[in-house]
N, C-alpha and C positions, 0 to 999 in steps of 0.2 A: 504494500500500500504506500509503499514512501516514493513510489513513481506518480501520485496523484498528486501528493502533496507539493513536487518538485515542479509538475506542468500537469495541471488537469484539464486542459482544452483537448487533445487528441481525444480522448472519449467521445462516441455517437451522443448528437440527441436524438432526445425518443419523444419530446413534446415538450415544445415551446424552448426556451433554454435549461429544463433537465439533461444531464447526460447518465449514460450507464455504464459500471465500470462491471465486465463480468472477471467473479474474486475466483482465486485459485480453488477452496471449498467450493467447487460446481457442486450443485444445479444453482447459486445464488447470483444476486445482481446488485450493485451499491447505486444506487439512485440518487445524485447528487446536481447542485447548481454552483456553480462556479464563478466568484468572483476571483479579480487579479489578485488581494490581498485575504480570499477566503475563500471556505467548503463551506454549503449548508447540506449537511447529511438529508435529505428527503426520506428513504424507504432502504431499508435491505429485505430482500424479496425473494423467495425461492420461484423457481419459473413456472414452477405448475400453476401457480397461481394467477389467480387473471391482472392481465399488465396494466390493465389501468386502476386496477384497486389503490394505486398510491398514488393517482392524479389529483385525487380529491384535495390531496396534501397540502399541492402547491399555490392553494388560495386563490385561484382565479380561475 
């Protein structure tokens, strides 16, 4: 995880400016928004789950 920390722009977004880092413990996904000087953790998410269950999250 300290490749996130270092540059978290390569990561996909998946809706709106979320992006998703898929972690080494597969099936999970770190669902996160990226600022230049910060992470806002959104969701960690196993995949079976449905992918927009942690849209709600991001307030809009």
């Amino acid at each position: 995880m300290a490749e996130l920390g270092r540059d978290p722009f390569p990561c996909p977004k998946v809706r709106g400016e979320a992006r998703r880092k898929v972690l080494r413990r597969f099936p999970y996904s770190l669902i996160y928004l990226a600022e230049p000087d910060s992470i806002e953790i959104i969701a960690v998410i196993h995949f079976s789950r449905d992918p927009k269950s942690w849209a709600s999250r991001l307030g809009s």
